[in-house]
C-alpha positions as CSV (number, residue, x, y, z in Angstrom):
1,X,79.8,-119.6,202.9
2,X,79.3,-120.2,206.6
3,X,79.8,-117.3,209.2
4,X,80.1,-116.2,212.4
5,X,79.5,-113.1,213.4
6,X,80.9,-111.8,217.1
7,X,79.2,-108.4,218.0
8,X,75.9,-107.0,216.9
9,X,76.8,-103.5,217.2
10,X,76.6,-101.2,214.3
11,X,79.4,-102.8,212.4
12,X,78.2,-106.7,212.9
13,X,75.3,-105.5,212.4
14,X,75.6,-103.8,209.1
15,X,77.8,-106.5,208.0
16,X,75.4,-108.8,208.7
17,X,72.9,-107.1,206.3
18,X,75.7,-107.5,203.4
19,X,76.6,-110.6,203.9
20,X,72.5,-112.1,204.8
21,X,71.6,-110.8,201.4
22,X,74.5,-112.9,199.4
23,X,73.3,-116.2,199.8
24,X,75.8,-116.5,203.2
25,X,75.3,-119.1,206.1
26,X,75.3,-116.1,209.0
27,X,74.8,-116.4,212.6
28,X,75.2,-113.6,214.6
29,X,76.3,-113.7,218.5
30,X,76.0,-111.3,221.0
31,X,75.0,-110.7,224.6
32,X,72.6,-108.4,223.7
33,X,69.5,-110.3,223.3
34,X,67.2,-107.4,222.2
35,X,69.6,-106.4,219.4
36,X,69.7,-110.1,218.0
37,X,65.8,-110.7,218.4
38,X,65.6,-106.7,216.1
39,X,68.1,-108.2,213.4
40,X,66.8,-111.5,213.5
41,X,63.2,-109.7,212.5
42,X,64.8,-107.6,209.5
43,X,67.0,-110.6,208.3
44,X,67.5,-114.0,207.7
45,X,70.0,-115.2,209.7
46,X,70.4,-117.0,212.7
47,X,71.3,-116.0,216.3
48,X,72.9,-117.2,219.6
49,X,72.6,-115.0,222.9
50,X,76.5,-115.9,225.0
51,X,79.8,-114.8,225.2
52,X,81.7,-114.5,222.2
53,X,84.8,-116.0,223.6
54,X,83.1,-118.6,225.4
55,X,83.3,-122.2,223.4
56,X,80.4,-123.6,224.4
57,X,78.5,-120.3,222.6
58,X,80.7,-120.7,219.6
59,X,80.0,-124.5,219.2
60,X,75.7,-123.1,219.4
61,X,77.1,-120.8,216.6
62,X,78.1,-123.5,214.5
63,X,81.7,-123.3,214.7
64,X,82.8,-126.4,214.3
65,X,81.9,-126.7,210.8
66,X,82.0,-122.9,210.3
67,X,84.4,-121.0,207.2
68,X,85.0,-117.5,208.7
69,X,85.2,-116.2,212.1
70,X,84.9,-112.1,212.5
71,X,85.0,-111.2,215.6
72,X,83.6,-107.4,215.6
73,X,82.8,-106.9,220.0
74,X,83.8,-103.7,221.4
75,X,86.5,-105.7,223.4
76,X,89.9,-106.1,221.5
77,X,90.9,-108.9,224.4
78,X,87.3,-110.9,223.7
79,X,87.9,-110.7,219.8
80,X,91.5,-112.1,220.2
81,X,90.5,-114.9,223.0
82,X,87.3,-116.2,220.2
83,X,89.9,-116.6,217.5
84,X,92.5,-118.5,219.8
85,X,89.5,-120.5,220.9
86,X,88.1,-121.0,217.0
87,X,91.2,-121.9,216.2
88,X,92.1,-124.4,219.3
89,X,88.9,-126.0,219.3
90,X,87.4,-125.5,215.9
91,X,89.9,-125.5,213.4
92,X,88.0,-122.7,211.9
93,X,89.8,-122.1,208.2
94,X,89.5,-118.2,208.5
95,X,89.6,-115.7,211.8
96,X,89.0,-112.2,211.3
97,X,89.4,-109.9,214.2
98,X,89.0,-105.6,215.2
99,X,91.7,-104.8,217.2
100,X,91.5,-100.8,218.2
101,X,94.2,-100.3,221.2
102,X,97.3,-99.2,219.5
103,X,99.5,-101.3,221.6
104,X,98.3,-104.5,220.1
105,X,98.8,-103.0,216.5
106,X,102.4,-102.0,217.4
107,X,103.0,-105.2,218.4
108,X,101.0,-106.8,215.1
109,X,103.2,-109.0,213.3
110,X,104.7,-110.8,216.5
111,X,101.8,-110.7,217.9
112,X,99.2,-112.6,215.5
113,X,100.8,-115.3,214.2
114,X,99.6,-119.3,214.2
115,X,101.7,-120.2,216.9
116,X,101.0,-117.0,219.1
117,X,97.5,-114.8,218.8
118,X,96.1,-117.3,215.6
119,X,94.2,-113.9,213.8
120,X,94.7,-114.1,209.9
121,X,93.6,-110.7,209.4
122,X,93.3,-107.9,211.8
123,X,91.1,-104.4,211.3
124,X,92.0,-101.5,212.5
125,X,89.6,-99.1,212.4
126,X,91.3,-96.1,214.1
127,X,94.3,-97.0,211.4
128,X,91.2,-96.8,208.1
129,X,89.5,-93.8,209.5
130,X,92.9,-91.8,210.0
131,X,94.2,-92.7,206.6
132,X,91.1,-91.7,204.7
133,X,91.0,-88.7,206.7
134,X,94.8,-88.0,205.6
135,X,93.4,-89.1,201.8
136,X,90.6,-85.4,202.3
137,X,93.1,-83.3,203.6
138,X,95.7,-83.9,201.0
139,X,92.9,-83.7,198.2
140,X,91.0,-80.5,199.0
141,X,87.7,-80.3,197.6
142,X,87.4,-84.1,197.1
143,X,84.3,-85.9,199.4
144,X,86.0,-89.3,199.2
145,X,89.2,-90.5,198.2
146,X,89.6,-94.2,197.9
147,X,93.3,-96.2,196.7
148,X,93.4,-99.2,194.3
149,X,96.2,-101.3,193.1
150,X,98.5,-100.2,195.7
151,X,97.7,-96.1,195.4
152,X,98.3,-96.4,191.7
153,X,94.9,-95.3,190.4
154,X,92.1,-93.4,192.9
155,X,88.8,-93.2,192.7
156,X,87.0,-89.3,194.1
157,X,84.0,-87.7,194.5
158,X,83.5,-84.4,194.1
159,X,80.9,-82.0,194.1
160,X,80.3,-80.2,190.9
161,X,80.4,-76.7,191.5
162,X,78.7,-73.8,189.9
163,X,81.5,-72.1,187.1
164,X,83.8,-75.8,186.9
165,X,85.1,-75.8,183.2
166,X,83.4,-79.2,182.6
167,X,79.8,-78.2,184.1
168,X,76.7,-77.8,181.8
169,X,79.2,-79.3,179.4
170,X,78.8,-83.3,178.1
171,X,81.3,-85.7,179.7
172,X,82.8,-86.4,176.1
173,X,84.6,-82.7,176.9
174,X,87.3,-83.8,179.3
175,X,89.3,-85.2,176.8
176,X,88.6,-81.9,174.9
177,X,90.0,-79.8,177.9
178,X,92.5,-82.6,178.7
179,X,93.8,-84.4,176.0
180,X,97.1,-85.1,177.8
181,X,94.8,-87.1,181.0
182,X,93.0,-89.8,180.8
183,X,90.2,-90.5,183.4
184,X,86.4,-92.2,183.3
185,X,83.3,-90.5,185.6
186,X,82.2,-94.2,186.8
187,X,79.0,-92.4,188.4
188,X,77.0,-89.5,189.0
189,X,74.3,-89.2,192.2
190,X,71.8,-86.4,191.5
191,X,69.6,-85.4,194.2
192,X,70.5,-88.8,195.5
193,X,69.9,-91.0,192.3
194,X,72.5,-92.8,190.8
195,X,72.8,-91.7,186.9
196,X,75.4,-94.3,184.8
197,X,77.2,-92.4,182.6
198,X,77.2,-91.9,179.3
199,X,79.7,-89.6,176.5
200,X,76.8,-87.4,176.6
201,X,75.8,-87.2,179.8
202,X,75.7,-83.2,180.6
203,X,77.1,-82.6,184.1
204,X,74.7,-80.4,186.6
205,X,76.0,-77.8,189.3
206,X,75.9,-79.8,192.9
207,X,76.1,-83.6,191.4
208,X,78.4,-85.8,192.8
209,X,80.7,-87.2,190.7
210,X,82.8,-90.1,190.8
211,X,85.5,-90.1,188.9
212,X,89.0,-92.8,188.4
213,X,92.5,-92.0,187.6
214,X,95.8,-92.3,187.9
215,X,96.8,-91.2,191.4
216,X,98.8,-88.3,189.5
217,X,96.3,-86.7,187.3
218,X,93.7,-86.8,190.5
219,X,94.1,-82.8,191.0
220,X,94.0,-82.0,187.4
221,X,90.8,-83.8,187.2
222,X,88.8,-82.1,189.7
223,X,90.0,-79.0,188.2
224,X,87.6,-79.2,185.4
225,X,84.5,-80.1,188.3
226,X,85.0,-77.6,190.3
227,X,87.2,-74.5,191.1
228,X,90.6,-76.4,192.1
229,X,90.7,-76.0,196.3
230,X,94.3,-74.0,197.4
231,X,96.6,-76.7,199.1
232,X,95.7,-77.2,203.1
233,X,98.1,-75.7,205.4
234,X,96.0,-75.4,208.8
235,X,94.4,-78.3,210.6
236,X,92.3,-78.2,213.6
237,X,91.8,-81.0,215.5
238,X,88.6,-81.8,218.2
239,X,89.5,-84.8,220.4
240,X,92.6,-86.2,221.1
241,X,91.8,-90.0,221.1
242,X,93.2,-92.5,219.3
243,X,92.0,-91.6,216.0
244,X,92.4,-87.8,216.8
245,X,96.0,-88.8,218.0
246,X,97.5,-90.7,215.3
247,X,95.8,-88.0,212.8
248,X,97.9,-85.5,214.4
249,X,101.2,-87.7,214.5
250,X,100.2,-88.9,210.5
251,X,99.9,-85.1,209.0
252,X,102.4,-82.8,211.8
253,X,105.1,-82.7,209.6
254,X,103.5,-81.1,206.9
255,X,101.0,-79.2,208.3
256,X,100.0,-76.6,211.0
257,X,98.0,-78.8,213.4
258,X,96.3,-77.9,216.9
259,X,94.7,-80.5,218.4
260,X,92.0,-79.4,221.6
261,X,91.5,-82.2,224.2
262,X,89.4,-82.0,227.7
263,X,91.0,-84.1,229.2
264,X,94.3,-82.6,230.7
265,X,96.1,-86.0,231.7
266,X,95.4,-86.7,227.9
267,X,96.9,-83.7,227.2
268,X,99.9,-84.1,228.7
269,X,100.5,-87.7,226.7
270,X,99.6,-86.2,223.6
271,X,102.2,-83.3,224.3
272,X,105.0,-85.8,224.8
273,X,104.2,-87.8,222.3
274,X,103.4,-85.5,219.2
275,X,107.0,-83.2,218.3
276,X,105.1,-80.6,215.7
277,X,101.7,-80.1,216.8
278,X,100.6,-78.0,219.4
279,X,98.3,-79.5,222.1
280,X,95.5,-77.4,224.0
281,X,93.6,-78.0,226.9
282,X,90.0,-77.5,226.6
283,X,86.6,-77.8,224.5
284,X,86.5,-77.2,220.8
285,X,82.5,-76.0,221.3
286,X,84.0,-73.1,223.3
287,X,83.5,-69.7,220.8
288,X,86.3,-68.1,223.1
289,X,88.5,-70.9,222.6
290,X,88.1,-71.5,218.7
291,X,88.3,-67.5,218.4
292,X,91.6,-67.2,220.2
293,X,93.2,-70.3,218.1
294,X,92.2,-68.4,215.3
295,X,89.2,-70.4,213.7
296,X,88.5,-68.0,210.8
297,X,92.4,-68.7,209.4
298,X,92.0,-72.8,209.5
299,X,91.7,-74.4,206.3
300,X,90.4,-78.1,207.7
301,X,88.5,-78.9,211.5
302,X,88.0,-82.3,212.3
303,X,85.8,-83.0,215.0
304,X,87.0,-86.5,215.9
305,X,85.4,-87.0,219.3
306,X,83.9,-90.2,220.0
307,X,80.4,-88.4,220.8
308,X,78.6,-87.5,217.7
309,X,76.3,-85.1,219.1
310,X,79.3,-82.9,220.1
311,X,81.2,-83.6,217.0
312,X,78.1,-82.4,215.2
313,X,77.8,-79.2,217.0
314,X,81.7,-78.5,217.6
315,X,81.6,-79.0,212.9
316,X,78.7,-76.6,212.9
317,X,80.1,-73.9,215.4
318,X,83.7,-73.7,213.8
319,X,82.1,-73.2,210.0
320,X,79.8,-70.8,211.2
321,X,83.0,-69.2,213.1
322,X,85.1,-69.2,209.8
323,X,86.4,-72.6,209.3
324,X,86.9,-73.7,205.3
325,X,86.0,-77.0,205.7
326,X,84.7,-79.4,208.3
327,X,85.2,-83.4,208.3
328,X,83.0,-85.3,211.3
329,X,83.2,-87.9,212.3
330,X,79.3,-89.3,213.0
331,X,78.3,-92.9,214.4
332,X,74.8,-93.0,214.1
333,X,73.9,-93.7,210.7
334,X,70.6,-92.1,210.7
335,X,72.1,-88.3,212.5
336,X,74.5,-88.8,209.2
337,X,71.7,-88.9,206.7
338,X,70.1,-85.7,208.9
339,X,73.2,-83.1,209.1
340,X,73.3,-80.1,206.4
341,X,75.0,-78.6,204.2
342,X,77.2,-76.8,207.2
343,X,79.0,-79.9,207.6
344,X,81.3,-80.6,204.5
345,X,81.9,-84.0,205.0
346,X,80.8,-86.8,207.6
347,X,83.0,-90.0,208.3
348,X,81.4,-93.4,208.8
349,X,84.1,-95.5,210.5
350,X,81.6,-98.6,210.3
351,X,81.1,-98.3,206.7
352,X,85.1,-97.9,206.3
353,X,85.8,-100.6,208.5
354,X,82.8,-102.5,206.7
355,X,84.7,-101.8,203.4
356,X,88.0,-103.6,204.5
357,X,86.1,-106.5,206.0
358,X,84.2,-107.1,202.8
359,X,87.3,-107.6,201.1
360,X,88.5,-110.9,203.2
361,X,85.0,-112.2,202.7
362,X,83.6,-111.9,199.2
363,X,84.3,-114.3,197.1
364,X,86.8,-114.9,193.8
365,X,90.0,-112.7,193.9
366,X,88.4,-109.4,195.0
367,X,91.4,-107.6,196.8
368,X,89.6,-104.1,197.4
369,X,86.3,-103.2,198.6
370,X,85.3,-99.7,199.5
371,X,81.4,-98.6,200.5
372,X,80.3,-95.1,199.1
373,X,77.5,-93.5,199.9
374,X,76.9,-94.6,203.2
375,X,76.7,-98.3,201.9
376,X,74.4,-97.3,199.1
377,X,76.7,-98.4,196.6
378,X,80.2,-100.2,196.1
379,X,84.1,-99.8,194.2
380,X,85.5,-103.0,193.9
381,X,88.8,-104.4,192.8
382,X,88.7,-107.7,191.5
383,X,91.8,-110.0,189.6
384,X,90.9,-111.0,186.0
385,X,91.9,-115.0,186.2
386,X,92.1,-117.8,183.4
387,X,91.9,-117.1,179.7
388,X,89.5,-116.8,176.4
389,X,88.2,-120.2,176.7
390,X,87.9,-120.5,180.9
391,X,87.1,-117.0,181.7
392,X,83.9,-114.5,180.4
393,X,86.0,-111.4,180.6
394,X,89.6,-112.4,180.1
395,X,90.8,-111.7,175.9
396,X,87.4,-109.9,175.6
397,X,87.5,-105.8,174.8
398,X,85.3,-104.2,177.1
399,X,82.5,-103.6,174.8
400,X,82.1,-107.1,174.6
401,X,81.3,-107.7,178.2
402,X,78.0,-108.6,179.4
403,X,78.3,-106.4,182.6
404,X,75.2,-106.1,184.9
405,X,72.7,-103.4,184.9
406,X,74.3,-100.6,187.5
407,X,77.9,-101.7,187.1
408,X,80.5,-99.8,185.1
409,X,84.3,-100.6,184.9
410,X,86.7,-97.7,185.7
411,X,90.0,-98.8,185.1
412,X,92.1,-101.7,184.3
413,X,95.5,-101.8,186.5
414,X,98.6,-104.4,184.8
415,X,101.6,-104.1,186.6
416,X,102.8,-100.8,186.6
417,X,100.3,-99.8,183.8
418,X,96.8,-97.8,184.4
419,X,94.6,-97.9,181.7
420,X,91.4,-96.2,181.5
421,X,88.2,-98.4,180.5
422,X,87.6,-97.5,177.1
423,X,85.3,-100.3,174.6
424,X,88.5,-101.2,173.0
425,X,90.6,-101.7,176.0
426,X,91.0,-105.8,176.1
427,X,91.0,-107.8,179.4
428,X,94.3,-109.6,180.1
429,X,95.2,-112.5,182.7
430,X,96.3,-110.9,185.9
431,X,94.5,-107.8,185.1
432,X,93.6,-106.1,188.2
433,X,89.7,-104.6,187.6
434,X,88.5,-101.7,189.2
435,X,84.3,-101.7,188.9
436,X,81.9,-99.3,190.6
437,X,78.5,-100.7,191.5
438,X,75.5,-98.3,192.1
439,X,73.5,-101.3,193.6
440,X,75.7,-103.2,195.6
441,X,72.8,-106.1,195.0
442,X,75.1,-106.5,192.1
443,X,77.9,-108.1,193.7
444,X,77.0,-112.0,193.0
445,X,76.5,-111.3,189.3
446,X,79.9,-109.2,189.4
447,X,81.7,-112.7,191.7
448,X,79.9,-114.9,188.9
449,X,81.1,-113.5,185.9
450,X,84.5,-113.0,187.0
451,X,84.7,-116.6,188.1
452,X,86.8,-119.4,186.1
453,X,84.9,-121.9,184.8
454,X,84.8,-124.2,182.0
455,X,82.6,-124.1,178.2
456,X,82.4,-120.0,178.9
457,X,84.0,-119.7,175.5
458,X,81.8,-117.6,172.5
């Protein structure tokens, strides 16, 4: 596939890296001609130094014969104005766009339509960040919560925790404990390696486990990983941008939420716009400050700034001041590989927003994509098409498929049904198949043998 990438910041650039080692056409554009010349050095792709949204810099970029536009800039207006232009003057078939001011997206289906704002999918990555933010909170204990089929089966990670019923035990002992649930541990990292598991794989204190179910057995799940966290009551809240903002006016209703903001003309909007939550002026890396709101009594601080180092030290102060968990929100790849065990967990918003991109692009009838581990590894959701005699996984039991080395299948979603991979579970048309991918190297074996085809019969 051919594709143009607008924006080599950390999220074109990253993408780039996905997509460059599929087998993808990519050229990257930017104005930054340092940044192109360092990725054009680590991968193979091509590069044009312009204007996004200029057309004679799109037509250098190949976009007159081009599949996909995604148009990743920092500007929301030069994103839009590239796929108006792509699509004016270049016909191009697909036009993906990040759009972050939340007047646009209120505005989003009149907006970005063929005859208005030609987009054909928009990212939002204020909208992703906030709802798997909202995902942690309502899960306590969990490190990442991710929806497939609609919210009708999850896959979490959890830490396994010294004293969890199911640790030093062999995974074939969850039924035992829980013969009413059914779930599958699709991985286990320990001490950063990826372990597939097996019936008698033996869980360790402090591995992080992935694990699927039906969105209504989550909790009783990660009650036999780890002491079951009490329900969240108090949230804190550092920064009151736009993610920090539509966290606040997602989760007031049902919990206690303070949200701390410098500015004070930002204040005051965020005081007339949120009804429940209470609004302070001043700095969340204040001791006084975070003492007097009562730090030691919140169950959840999210330091949502868009500065990492102060989101980093603000995380670090409140735990050390009494806060039950922190969730940060960290940029820079490489400071998130670097911060301890002080900080509970760290949001990537380019390898969220990564995640929902990846879904528009990769091939077959993938219709979920979500990055763990910082990109390390991938869940995907793909739709089982054909039959027996067209297809290589469609009338076949489970145990029958020739699955590549690091990939495991979770869960099988038709219609309404969830059904937990199990050998004998067979693979139906329509079948909606959730896979987990340690190496996400994997994911042209995984579009191959999910493809329709002809003489795949045996």
């Amino acid at each position: 596939m051919k594709i143009i990438i607008l924006g080599a910041g950390q999220v074109g650039g990253t993408l780039a890296e996905h997509l460059a080692n599929e087998q993808n056409d990519i050229t990257v554009v930017d104005t930054d001609g340092d940044r192109l010349r360092e990725l054009q050095d680590r991968l193979d792709i091509g590069t044009v130094n312009g204007s996004a949204s200029h057309p004679d810099t799109l037509y250098q970029a190949g976009a007159d014969d081009a599949d996909m536009l995604i148009a990743v800039t920092n500007s929301d207006e030069i994103n839009m104005m590239a796929c108006q232009i792509a699509h004016s003057l270049f016909n191009t078939p697909t036009k993906i766009s990040r759009v972050r001011a939340p007047n646009y997206l209120a505005h989003q289906e009149k907006l970005f339509t063929p005859d208005n704002i030609p987009v054909d999918v928009i990212i939002g990555p204020e909208q992703l960040v906030t709802k798997n933010i909202v995902e942690l909170i309502a899960n306590p204990g969990a490190l990442q919560v991710l929806d497939f089929a609609d919210g009708r089966i999850q896959l979490v990670a959890v830490r396994a925790f010294h004293g969890g019923p199911i640790v030093g035990h062999e995974l074939q002992d969850i039924r035992t404990h829980m013969p009413k649930v059914d779930t599958r541990v699709a991985a286990i990292f320990r001490r950063d390696r990826a372990i597939i598991p097996e019936g008698n794989t033996v869980v360790e204190a402090d591995d992080e486990v992935f694990f699927i179910a039906a969105r209504k057995d989550i909790r009783k799940v990660m009650s036999e990983l780890r002491k079951i966290d009490k329900p969240y009551q108090r949230v804190m809240i550092a920064g009151g941008g736009n993610i920090g903002a539509t966290l606040a006016q997602s989760i007031e209703r049902d919990y206690q939420v303070k949200v701390i903001e410098q500015s004070y003309p930002r204040c005051r909007v965020l005081s007339e716009s949120l009804k429940h939550a209470i609004v302070l002026h001043g700095s969340a890396s204040e001791p006084g400050l975070l003492t007097s709101e009562n730090i030691e009594s919140t169950d959840v601080f999210c330091a949502l700034t868009n500065n990492d180092e102060s989101n980093i030290m603000m995380s670090m102060l409140a735990k050390r001041m009494g806060a039950k968990k922190v969730i940060t929100l960290i940029t820079n790849p490489a400071y998130a590989d670097l911060v301890g065990d002080e900080i509970d967990i760290a949001i990537s918003p380019q390898q969220i927003t990564i995640g929902s991109l990846l879904t528009h692009v990769r091939r077959g009838d993938i219709s979920n994509v979500h990055s763990l581990r910082r990109g390390a590894a991938e869940a995907i959701e793909v739709t089982a098409r054909g039959d027996a005699y067209s297809s290589r996984v469609v009338g076949r039991r489970l145990e029958e498929i020739n699955l590549p080395d690091g990939v495991t299948i979770g869960a099988i979603v038709r219609g309404d049904e969830v059904l937990i991979a199990h050998r004998h579970v067979l693979v139906e048309t329509d079948d909606h198949v959730v896979l987990f991918l340690t190496d996400r190297n994997r994911i042209s074996a995984v579009e191959k043998l999910f493809a329709v085809g002809f003489g795949f019969f045996s």
